[in-house]
C-alpha positions as protocol buffer text, in pm:
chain_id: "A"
residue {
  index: 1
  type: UNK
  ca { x: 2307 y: 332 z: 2180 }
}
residue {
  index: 2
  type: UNK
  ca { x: 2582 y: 380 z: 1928 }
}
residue {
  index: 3
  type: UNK
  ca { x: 2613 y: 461 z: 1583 }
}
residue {
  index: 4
  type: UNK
  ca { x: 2376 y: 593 z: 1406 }
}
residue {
  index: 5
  type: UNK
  ca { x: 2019 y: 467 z: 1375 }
}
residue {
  index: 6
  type: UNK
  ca { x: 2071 y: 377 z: 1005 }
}
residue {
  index: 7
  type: UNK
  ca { x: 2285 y: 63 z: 1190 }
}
residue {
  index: 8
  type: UNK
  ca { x: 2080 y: -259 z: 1164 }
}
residue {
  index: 9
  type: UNK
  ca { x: 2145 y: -308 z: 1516 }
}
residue {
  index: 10
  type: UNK
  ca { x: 2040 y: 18 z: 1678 }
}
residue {
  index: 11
  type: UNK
  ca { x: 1763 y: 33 z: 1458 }
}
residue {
  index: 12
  type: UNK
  ca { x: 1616 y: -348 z: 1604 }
}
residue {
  index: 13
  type: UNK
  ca { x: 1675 y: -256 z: 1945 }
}
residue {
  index: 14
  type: UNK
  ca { x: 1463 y: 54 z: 1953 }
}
residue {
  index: 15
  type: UNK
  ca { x: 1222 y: -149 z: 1744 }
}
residue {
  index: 16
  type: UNK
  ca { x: 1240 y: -436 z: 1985 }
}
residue {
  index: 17
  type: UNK
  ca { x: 1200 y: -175 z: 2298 }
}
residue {
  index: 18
  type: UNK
  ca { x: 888 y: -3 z: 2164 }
}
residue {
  index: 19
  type: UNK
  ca { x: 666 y: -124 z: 1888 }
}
residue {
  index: 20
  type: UNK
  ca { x: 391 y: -298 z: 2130 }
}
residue {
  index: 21
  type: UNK
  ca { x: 362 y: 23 z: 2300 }
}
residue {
  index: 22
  type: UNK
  ca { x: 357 y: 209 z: 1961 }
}
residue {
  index: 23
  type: UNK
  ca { x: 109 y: -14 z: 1777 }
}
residue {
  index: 24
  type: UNK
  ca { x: -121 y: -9 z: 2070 }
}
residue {
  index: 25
  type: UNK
  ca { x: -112 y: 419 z: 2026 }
}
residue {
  index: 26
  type: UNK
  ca { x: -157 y: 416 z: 1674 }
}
residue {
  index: 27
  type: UNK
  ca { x: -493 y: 99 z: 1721 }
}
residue {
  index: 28
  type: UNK
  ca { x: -632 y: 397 z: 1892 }
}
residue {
  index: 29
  type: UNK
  ca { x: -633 y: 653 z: 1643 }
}
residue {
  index: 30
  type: UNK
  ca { x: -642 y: 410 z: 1275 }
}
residue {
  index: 31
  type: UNK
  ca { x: -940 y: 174 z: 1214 }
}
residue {
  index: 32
  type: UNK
  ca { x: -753 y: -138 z: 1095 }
}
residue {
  index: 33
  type: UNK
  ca { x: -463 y: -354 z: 1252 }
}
residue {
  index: 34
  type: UNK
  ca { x: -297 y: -302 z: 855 }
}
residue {
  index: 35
  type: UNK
  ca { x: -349 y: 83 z: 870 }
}
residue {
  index: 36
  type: UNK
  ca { x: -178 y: 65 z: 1195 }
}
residue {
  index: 37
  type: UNK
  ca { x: 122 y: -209 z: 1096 }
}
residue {
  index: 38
  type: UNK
  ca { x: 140 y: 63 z: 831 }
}
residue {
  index: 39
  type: UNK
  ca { x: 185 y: 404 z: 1032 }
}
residue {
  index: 40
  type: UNK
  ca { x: 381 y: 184 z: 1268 }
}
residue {
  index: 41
  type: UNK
  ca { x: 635 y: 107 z: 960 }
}
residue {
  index: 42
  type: UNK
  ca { x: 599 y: 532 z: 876 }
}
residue {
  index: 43
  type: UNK
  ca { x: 755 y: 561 z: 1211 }
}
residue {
  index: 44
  type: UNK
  ca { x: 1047 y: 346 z: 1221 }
}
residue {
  index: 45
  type: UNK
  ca { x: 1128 y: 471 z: 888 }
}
residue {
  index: 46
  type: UNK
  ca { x: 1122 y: 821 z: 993 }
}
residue {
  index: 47
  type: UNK
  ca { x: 1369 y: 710 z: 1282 }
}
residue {
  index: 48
  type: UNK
  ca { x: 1604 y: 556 z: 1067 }
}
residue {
  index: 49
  type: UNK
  ca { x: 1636 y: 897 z: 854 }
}
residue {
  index: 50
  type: UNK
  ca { x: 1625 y: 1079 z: 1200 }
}
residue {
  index: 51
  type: UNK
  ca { x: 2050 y: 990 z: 1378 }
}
residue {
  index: 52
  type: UNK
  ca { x: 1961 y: 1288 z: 1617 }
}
residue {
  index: 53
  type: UNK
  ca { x: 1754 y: 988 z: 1785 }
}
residue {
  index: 54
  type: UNK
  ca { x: 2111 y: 830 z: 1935 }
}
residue {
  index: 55
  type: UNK
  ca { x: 2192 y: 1108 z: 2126 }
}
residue {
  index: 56
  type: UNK
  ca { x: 1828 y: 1112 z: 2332 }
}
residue {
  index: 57
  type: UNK
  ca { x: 1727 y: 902 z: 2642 }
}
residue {
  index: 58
  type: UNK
  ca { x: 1523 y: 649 z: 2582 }
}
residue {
  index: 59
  type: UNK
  ca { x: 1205 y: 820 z: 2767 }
}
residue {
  index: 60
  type: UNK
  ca { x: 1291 y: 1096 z: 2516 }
}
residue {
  index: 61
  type: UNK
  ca { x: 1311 y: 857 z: 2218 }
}
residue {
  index: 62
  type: UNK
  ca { x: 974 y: 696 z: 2269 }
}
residue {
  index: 63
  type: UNK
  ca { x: 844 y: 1081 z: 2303 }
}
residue {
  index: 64
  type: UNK
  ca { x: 971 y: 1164 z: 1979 }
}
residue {
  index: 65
  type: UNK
  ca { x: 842 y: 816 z: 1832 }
}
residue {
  index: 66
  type: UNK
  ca { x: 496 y: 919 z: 1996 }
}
residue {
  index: 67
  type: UNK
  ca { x: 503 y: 1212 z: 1822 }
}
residue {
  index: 68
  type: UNK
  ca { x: 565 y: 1098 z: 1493 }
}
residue {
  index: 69
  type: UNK
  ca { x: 277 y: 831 z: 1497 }
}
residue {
  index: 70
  type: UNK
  ca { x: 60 y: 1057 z: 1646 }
}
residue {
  index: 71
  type: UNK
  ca { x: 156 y: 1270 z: 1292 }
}
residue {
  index: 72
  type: UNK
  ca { x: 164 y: 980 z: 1102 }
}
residue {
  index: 73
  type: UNK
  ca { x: -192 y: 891 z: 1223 }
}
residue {
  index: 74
  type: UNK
  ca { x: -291 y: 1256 z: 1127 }
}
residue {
  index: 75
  type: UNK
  ca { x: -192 y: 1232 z: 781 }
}
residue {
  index: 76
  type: UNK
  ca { x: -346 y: 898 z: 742 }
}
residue {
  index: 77
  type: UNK
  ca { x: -723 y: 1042 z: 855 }
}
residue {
  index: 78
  type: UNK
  ca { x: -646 y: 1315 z: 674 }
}
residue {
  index: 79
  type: UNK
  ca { x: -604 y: 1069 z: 356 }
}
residue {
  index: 80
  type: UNK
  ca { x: -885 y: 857 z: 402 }
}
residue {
  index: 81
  type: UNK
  ca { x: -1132 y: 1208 z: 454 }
}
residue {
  index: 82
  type: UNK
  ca { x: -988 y: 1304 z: 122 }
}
residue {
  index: 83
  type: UNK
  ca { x: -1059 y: 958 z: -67 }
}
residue {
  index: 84
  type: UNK
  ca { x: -1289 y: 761 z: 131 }
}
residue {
  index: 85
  type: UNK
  ca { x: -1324 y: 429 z: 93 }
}
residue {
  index: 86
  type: UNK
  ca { x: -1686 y: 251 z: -26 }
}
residue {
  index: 87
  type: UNK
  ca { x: -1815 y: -82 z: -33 }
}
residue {
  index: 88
  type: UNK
  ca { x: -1682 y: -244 z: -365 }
}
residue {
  index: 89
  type: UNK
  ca { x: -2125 y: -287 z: -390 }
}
residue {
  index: 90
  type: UNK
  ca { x: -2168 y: 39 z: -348 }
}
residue {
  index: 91
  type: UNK
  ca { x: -1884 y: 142 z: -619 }
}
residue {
  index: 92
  type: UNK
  ca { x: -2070 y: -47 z: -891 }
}
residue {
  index: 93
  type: UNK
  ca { x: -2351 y: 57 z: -826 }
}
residue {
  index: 94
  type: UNK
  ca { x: -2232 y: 429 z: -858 }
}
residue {
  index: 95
  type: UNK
  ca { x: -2111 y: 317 z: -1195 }
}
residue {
  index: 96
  type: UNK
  ca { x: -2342 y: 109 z: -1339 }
}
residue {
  index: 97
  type: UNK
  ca { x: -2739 y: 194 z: -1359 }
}
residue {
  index: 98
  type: UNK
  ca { x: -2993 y: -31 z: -1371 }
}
residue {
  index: 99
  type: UNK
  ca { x: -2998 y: -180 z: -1719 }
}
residue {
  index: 100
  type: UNK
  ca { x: -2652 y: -250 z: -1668 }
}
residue {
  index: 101
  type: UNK
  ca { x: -2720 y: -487 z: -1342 }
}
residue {
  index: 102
  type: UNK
  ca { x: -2879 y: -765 z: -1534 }
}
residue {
  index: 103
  type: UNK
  ca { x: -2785 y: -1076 z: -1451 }
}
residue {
  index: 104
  type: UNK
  ca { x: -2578 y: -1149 z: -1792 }
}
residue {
  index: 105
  type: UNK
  ca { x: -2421 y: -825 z: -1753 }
}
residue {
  index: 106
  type: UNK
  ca { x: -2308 y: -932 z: -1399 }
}
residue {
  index: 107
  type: UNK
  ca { x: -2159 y: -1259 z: -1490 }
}
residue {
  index: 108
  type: UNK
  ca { x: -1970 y: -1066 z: -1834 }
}
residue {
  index: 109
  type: UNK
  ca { x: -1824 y: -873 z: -1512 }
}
residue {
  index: 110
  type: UNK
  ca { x: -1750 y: -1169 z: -1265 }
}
residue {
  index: 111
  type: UNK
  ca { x: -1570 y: -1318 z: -1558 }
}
residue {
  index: 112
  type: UNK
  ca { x: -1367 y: -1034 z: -1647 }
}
residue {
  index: 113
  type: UNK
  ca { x: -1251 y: -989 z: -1289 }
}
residue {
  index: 114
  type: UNK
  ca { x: -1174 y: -1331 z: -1259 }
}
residue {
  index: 115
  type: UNK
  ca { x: -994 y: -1338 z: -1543 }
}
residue {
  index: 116
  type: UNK
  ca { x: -811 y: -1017 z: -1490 }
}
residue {
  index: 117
  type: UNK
  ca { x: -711 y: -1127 z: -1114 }
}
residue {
  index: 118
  type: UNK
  ca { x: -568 y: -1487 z: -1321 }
}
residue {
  index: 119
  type: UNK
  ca { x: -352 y: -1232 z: -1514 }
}
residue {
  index: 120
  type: UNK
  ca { x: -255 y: -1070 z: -1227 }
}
residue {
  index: 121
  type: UNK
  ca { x: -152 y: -1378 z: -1025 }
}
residue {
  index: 122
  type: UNK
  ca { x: 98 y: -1451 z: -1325 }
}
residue {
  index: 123
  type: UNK
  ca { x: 310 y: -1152 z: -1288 }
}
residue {
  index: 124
  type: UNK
  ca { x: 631 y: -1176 z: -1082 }
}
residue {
  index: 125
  type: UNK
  ca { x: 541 y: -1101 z: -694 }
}
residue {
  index: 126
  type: UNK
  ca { x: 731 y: -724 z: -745 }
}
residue {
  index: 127
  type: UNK
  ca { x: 531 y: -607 z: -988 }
}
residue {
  index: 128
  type: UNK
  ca { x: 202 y: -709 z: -801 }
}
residue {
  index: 129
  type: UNK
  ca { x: 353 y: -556 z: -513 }
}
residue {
  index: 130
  type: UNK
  ca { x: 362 y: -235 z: -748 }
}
residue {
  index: 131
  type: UNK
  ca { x: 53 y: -229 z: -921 }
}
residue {
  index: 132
  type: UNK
  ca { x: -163 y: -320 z: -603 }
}
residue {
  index: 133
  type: UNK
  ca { x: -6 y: 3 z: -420 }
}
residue {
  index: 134
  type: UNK
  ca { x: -52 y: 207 z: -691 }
}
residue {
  index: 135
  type: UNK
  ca { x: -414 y: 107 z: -789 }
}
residue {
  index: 136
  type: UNK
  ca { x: -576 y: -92 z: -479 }
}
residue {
  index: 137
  type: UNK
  ca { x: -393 y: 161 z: -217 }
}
residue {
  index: 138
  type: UNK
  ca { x: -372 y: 491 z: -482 }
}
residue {
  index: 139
  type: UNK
  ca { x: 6 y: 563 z: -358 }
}
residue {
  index: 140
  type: UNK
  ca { x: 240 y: 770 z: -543 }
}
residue {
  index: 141
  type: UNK
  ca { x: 559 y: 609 z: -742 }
}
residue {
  index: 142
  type: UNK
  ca { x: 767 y: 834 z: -452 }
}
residue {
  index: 143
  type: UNK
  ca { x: 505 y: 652 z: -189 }
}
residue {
  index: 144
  type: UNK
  ca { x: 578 y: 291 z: -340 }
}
residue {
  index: 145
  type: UNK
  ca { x: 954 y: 359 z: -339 }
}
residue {
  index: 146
  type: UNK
  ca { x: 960 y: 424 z: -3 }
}
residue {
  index: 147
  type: UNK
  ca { x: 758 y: 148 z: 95 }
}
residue {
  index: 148
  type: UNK
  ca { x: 905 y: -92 z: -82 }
}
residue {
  index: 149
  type: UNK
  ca { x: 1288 y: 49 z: -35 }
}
residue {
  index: 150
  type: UNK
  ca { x: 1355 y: 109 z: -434 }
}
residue {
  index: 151
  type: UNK
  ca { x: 1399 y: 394 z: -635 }
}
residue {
  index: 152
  type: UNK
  ca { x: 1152 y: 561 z: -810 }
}
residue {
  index: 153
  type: UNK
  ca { x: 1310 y: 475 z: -1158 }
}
residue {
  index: 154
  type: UNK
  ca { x: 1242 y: 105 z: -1085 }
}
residue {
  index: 155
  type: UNK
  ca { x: 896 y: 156 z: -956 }
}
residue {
  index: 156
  type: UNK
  ca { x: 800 y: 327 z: -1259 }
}
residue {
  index: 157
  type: UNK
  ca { x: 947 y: 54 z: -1455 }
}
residue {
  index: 158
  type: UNK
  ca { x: 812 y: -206 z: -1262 }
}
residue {
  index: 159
  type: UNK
  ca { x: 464 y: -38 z: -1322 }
}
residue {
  index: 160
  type: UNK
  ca { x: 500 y: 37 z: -1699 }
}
residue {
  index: 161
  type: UNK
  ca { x: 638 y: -346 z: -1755 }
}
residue {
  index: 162
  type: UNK
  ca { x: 293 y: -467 z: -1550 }
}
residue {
  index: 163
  type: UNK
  ca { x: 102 y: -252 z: -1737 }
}
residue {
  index: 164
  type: UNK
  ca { x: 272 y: -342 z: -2038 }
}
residue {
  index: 165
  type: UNK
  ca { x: 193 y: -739 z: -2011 }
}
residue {
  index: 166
  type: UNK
  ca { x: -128 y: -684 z: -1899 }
}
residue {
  index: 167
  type: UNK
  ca { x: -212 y: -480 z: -2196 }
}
residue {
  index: 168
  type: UNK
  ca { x: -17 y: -745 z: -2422 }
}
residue {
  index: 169
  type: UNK
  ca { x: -221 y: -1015 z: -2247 }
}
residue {
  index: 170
  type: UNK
  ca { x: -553 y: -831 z: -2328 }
}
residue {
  index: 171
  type: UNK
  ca { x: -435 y: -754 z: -2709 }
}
residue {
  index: 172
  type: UNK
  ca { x: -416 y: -1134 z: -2728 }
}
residue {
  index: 173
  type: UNK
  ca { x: -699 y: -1241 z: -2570 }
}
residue {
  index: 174
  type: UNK
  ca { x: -947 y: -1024 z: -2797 }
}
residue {
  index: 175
  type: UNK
  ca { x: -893 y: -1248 z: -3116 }
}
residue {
  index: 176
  type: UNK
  ca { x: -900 y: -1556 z: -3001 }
}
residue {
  index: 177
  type: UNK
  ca { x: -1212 y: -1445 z: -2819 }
}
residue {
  index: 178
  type: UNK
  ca { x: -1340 y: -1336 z: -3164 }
}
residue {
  index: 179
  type: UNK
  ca { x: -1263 y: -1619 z: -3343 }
}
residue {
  index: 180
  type: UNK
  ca { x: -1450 y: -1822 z: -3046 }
}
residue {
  index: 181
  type: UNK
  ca { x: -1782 y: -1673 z: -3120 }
}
């Protein structure tokens, strides 16, 4: 290989070369194929910031690319013991008691998530990207940016304007509801 691994080109080929024998090492260790598309995306990442890659044979490269999603699996168990994920059932049932599972008080709900996911739909595609990693997946703006190849700077302002519709959205929709009843 030459040039450095930054280099579109390099960068496919060892992508090409290994990432059915990665993904099947990181199925082993994550639960989900997504988790897994994820780490494997980790990895290659970490090789493009890593040139000392070029100089290695390629038994020695998929070492070092073993080693990396082996890490990268690591940190993602490590993640998931630290914020476990629950049943979306389970959740509301942690936060609501009994007198608030009454049947009206369950359709007020349905409603507002429908209506919430209706706002959500209307945003541009970037700043859904955004807010689902930063709520849905509880990333970091650093996290995000790397994920989605921007700085943080424009993640956080992708995030505030979101937030910032939303909120406008919501401001609206309170009158009018008032007015309704």
């Amino acid at each position: 290989m030459g040039g450095p691994l930054s280099d579109d080109a390099a960068l496919a080929d060892l992508y090409q070369r290994h990432v059915y024998t990665l993904l099947s090492f990181i199925r082993r260790y994550v639960s989900t194929r997504e988790d897994a598309e994820d780490v494997l995306l980790e990895v290659f990442l970490a090789a493009m910031e890593r040139n000392a890659l070029i100089g290695l044979s390629e038994g020695e490269q998929l070492a070092w690319l073993r080693r990396v999603a082996h890490n990268k699996c690591v940190d993602t168990y490590r993640r998931s013991v630290r914020r476990p994920a629950i049943p979306l059932d389970s959740a509301l049932d942690m936060l609501y008691g009994p007198e608030e599972q009454t049947p009206e008080q369950v359709a007020l709900r349905s409603e507002e998530y429908a209506l919430l996911r209706d706002y959500l739909m209307h945003l541009p595609e970037q700043q859904q990207a955004v807010l689902r990693l930063r709520f849905a997946d509880d990333l970091r703006s650093s996290e995000i940016a790397r994920r989605l190849n921007k700085s943080e700077g424009s993640v956080r302002m992708l995030l505030s304007r979101a937030l910032n519709h939303l909120r406008k959205v919501y401001a609206q929709e309170i009158p009018e509801r008032r007015s309704s009843l």
